[in-house]
C-alpha positions in Angstrom: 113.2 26.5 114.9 112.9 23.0 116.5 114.0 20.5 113.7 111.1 18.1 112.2 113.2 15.8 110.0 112.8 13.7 107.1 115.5 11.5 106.6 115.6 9.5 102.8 117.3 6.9 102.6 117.1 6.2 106.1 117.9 1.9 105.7 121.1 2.9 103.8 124.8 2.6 106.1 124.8 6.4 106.9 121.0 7.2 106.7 120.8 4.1 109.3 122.7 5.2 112.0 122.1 8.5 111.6 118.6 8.2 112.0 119.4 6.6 115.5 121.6 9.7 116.4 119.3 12.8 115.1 116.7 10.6 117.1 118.7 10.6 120.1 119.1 14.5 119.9 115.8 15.6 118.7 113.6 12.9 119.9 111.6 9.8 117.9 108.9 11.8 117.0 110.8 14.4 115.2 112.2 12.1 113.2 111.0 10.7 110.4 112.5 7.9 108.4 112.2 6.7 105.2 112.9 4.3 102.6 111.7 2.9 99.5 111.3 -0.5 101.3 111.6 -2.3 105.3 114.6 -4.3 104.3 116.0 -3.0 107.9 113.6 -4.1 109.9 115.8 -1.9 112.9 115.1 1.2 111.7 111.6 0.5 110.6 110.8 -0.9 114.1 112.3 2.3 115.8 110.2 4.7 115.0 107.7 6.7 112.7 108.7 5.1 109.2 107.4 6.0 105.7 108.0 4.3 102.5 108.9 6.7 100.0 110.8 6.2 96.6 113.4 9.4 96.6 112.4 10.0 92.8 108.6 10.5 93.6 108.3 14.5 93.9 104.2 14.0 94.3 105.1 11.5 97.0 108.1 13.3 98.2 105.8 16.6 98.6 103.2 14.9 100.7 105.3 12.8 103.2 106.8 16.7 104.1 103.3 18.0 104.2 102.0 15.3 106.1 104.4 15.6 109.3 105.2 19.5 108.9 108.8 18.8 107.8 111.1 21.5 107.8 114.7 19.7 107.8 115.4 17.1 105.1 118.4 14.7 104.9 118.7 13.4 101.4 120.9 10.0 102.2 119.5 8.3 99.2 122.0 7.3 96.3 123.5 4.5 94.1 126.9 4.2 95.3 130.4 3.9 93.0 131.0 0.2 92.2 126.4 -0.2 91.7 126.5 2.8 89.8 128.9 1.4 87.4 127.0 -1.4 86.6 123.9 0.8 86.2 124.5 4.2 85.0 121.6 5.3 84.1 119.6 4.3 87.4 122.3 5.7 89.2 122.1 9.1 87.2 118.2 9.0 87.9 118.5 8.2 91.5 121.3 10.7 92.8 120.2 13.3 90.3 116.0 13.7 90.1 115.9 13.0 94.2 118.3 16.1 94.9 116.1 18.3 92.1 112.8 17.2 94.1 114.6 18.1 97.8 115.7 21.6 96.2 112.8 22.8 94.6 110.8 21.8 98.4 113.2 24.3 99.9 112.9 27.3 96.8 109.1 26.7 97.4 109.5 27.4 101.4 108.2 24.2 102.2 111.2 23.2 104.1 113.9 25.2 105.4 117.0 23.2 105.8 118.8 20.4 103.6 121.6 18.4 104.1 122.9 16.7 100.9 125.9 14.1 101.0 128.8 14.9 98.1 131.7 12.6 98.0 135.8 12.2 97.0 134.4 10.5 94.1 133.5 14.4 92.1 137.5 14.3 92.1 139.4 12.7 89.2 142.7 11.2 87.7 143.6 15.1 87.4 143.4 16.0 90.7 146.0 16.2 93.2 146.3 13.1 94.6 148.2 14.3 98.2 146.5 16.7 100.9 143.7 17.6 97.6 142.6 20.9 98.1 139.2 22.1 98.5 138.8 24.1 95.4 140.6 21.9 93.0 140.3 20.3 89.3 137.3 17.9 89.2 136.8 15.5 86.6 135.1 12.4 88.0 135.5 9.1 85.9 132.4 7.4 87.6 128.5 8.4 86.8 128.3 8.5 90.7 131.4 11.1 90.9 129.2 12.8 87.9 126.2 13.1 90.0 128.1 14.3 92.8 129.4 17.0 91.1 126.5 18.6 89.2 124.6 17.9 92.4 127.2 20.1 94.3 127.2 23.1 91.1 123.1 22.7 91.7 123.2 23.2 95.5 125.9 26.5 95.3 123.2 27.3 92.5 120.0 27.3 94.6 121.9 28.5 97.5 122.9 31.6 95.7 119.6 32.3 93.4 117.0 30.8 95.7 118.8 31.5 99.1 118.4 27.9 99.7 120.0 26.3 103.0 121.4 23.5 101.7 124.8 21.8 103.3 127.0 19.1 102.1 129.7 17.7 102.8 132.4 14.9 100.4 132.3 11.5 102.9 135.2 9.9 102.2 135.0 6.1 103.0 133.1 4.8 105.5 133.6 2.7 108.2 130.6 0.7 110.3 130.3 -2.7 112.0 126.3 -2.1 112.5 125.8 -2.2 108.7 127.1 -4.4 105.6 129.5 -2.6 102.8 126.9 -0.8 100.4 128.3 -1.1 96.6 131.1 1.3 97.5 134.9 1.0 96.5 136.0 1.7 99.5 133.9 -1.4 100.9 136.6 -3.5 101.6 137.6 -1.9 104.4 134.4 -2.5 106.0 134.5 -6.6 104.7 137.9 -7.2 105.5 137.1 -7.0 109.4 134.0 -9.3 108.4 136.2 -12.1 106.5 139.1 -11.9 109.3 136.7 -13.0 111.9 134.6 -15.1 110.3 137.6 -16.9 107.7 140.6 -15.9 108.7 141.5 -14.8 105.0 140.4 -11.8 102.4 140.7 -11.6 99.4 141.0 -7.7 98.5 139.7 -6.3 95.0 142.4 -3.5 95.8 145.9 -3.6 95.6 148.1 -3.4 98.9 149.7 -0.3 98.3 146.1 2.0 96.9 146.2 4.6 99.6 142.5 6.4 100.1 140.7 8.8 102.4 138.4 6.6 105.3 136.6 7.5 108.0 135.1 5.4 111.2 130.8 6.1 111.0 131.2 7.5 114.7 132.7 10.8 112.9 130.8 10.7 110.1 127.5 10.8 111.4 129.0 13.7 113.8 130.2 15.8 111.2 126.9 15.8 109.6 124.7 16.6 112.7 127.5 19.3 113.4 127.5 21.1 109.7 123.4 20.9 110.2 123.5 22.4 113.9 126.3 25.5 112.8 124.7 28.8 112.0 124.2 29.3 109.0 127.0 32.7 108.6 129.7 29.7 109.5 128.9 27.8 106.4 130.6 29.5 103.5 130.7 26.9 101.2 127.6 26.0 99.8 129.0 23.4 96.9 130.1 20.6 99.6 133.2 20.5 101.7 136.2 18.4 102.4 135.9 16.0 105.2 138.8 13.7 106.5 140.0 11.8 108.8 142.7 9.0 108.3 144.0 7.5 105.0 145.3 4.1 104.8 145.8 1.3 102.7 144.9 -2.3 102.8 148.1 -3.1 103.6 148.3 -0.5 106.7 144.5 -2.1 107.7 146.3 -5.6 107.7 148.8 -4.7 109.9 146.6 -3.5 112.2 144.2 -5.9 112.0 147.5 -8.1 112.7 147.8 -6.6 115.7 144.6 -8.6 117.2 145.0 -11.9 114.7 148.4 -12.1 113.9 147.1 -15.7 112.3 145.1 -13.2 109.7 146.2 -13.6 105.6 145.4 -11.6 102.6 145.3 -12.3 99.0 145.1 -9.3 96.3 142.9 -10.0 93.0 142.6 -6.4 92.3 139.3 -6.0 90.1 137.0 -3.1 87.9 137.0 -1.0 91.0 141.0 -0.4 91.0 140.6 2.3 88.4 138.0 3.8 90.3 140.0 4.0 93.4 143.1 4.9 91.4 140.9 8.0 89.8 140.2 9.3 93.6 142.3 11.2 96.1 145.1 9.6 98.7 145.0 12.2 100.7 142.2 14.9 101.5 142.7 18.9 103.2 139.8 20.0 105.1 141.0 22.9 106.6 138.0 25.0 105.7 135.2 22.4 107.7 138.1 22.7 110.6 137.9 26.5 110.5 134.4 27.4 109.5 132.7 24.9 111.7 134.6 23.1 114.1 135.3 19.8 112.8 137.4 17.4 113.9 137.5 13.5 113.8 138.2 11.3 116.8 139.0 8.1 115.4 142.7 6.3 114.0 142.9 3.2 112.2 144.2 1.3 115.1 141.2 3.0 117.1 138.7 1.8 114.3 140.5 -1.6 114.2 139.8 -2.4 117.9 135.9 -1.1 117.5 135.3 -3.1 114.4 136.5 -6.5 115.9 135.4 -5.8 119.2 132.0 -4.6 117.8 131.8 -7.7 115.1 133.0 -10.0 117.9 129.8 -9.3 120.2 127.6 -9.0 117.2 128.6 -12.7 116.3 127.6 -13.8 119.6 124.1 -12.9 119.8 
């Protein structure tokens, strides 16, 4: 089956720059991107674009009918630290969209579905070190929550509706090509912003609050990867553990140092402290290593000299 793919959510930092790669694999016109406005003009000027608000099922329905669709990515979501301030447009969001996506794919209309989970479904009763895949869950954030019924609704339909749906739990992510999103674990995408451009950050975390990261580059391959297995290699149909590197500011300072030894910091830890101290250190994701080949390229020091090197060129233009 050649892929026709909807992407929604496509202006978001993953659903951006994945559109660009599943474009680059399966060609422009087999990709469709959408978003509930053009506010990135890139990916709007790319390609076929649709506007689409993710909690339309009417509107959903006839953007897939429209272009024969038979591969959805459902990248659209209120992140952690936005959630928080809005609960219950974050629970309305992440919640009706997935429902809409699912009940596409029990109806045969599409055949494929990749939905992104995250290490926010975990909680302060989780292991904190090397946390297992099948562990105790009790998010403290409304986005965590929506993770984590999404993920029981995905095994759900998977099992009663034989549903293809994948998913993997991003931990934080790491880009130069798009701004920091509303996440907690935005500041290590605006700490290589404020180094270049001030010399000085001022981190909403404290030094020492280790978490899971990961640089886009492997992010955006582990999801085309999970979506291009067969489907007897997926065994988990919930969402799986992905990492890469944990760090913590203070780690991303010194590496950072490395290239600006001038660089300062200043910690003013804030509301999201007690959502990052709710979340795991440390993640084990053995089972995407065995069941589908996973495996992440990129080390702090690696991301550090992409992100000023990237930034540093970007300034320049």
């Amino acid at each position: 089956m050649t892929p026709k793919i909807l992407i929604v959510g496509a202006c978001g930092q993953i659903g951006s720059e994945l559109t660009f790669r599943l474009r680059q694999i399966y060609g422009d016109t087999n990709v469709i991107a959408s978003d509930i406005s053009y506010n990135n003009s890139e990916i709007v000027n790319s390609g076929i674009f649709e506007i689409l608000d993710a909690k339309d099922a009417t509107a959903m329905k006839i953007c897939v009918e429209k272009y024969k669709i038979n591969t959805v990515y459902l990248m659209a979501a209120m992140l952690s630290a936005t959630g928080e301030k809005f609960p219950l447009k974050a629970w309305d969001l992440n919640t009706e969209s997935l429902f809409h996506v699912l009940d596409l794919a029990k109806a045969g209309v599409i055949k494929k579905i990749f939905w992104p989970s995250s290490i926010a479904v975990f909680g302060q009763t989780t292991p904190k070190q090397n946390t297992p895949q099948y562990t105790i869950m009790e998010p403290s954030t409304v986005y965590g929550i929506t993770k984590q019924v999404g993920e029981r609704w995905c095994e759900y339909y998977y099992n009663k509706y034989g549903v293809d749906v994948r998913s993997i739990r991003y931990p934080g992510i790491i880009s130069w090509k798009t701004l920091p999103g509303g996440g907690t674990t935005d500041y290590a995408v605006d700490i290589y912003h404020k180094a270049l451009e001030e010399g000085h950050y001022d981190c909403f975390l404290s030094e020492n609050t280790a978490l899971p990261m990961m640089y886009m580059d492997d992010a955006i391959e582990a999801t085309v990867s999970i979506m291009a297995a067969p489907s007897e290699s997926i065994k988990i149909r919930s969402s799986y553990n992905l990492s890469a590197v944990s760090f913590t500011p203070n780690d991303v300072v010194k590496s950072i140092k490395k290239h600006l030894p001038e660089f300062k910091i200043t910690y003013n830890p804030d509301f999201r402290q007690a959502i990052a101290d709710s979340w795991p250190q440390s993640i084990d994701d053995s089972h995407a290593r065995e069941d589908w080949g996973w495996n992440h390229k990129f080390s702090l020091d690696d991301i550090t000299t992409e992100m000023l090197t990237n930034l540093k060129a970007k300034q320049k233009i």
